[in-house]
MISEBA-468168 format. One record per residue (C-alpha): residue number from 1; residue in one letter; x, y, z. Coordinates in pm, whole numbers, always signed. Each point is the difference from the previous one (the first is absolute). Layout:
   nr  rest      xx      yy      zz
  NUM     A       X       Y       Z
...
REM end
This chain:
   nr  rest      xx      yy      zz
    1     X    -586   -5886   +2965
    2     X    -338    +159    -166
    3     X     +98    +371    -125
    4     X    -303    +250    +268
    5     X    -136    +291     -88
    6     X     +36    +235    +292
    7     X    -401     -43    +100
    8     X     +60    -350     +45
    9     X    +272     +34    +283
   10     X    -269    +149    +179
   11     X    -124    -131    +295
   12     X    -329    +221      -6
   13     X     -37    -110    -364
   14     X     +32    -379     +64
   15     X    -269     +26    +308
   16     X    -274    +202    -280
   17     X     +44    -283    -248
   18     X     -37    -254    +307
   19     X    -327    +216     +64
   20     X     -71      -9    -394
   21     X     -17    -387     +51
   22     X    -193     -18    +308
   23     X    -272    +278    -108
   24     X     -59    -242    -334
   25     X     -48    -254    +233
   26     X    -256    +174    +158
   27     X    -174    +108    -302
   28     X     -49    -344    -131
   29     X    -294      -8    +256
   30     X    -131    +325     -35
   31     X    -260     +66    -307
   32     X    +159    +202    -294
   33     X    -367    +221      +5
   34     X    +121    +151    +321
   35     X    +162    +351     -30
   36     X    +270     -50    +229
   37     X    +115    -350    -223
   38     X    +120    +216    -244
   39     X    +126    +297    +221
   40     X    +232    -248    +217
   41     X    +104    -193    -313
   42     X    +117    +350    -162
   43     X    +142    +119    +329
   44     X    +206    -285     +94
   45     X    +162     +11    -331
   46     X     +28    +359     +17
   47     X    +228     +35    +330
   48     X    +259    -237    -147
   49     X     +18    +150    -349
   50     X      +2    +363    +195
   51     X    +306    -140    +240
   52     X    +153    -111    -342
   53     X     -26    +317    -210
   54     X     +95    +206    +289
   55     X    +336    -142     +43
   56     X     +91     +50    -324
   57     X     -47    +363     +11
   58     X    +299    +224     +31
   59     X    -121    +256    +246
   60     X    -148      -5    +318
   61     X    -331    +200     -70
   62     X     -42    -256    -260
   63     X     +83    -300    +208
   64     X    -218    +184    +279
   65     X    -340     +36    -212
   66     X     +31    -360    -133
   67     X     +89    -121    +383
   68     X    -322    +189    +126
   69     X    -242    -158    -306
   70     X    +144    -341    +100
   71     X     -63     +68    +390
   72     X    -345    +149    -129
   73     X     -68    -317    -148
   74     X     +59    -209    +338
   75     X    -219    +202    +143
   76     X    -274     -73    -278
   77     X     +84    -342     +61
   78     X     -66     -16    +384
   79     X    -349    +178     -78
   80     X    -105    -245    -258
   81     X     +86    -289    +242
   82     X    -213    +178    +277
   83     X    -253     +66    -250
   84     X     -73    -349    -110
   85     X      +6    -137    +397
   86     X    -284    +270     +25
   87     X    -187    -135    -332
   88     X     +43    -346    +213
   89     X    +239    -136    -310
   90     X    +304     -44    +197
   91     X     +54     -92    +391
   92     X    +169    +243    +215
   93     X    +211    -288     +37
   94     X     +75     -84    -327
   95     X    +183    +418     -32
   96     X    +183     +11    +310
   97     X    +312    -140    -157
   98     X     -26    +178    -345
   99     X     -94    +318    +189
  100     X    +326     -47    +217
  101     X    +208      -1    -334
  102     X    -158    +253     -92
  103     X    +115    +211    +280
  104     X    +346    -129     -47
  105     X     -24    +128    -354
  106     X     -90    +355     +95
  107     X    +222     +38    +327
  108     X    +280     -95    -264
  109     X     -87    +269    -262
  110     X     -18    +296    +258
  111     X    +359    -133    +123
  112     X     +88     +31    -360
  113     X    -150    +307    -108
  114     X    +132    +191    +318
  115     X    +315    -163     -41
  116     X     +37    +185    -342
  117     X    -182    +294     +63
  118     X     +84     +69    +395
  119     X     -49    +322     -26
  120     X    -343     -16    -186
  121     X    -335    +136    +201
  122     X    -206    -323    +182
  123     X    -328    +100    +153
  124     X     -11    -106    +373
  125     X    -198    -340     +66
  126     X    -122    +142    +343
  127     X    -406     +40     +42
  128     X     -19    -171    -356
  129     X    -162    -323    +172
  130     X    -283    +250    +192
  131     X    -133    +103    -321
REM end
């Protein structure tokens, strides 16, 4: 048996190196002149490396703020994707599935930030999708 590091026992961690893999995929077809190239590229690599750093840290603010940047990073992520479908570089089709991981990835990280901060401050989602 392989000695872990606690990151790697991580479910959440394992599913934003699977999306690492599948967003290099993606950018083996998309031009490295376009903007968002280099933002997904740097923001897939970021919400692993975030997730990693993070649990390493002893308290929970600390674990918290690197949780959020990793979450933040997803987020960046999903945009890019719906970025280059609007640039007509990628198919809706072709980010369904990544985008879906990508949700995984961030439903998992607010379980895990609330889960050691429960009594931390989360703004309501209500009358965010109106805006």
């Amino acid at each position: 048996m392989s000695t872990q590091f606690d990151h790697e026992k991580l479910k959440v961690y394992q599913q934003a190196l699977q999306f690492v893999a599948v967003a290099t995929s993606l950018l083996e077809v998309i031009p490295k002149t376009i903007s968002a190239h280099n933002q997904l590229d740097r923001a897939s690599t970021a919400i692993a490396l975030n997730i990693a750093e993070g649990t390493g840290k002893w308290t929970a603010p600390d674990r918290c703020r690197f949780y959020d940047i990793a979450r933040g990073s997803a987020l960046e992520c999903a945009a890019c994707l719906d970025v280059l479908v609007v640039k007509q570089l990628l198919s809706a089709q072709a980010i369904a599935d990544p985008k879906q991981l990508l949700v995984g990835v961030v439903s998992m990280l607010v379980g895990l930030t609330k889960a050691i901060a429960p009594n931390r401050v989360y703004e309501d989602a209500a009358g965010f999708g109106e805006v």
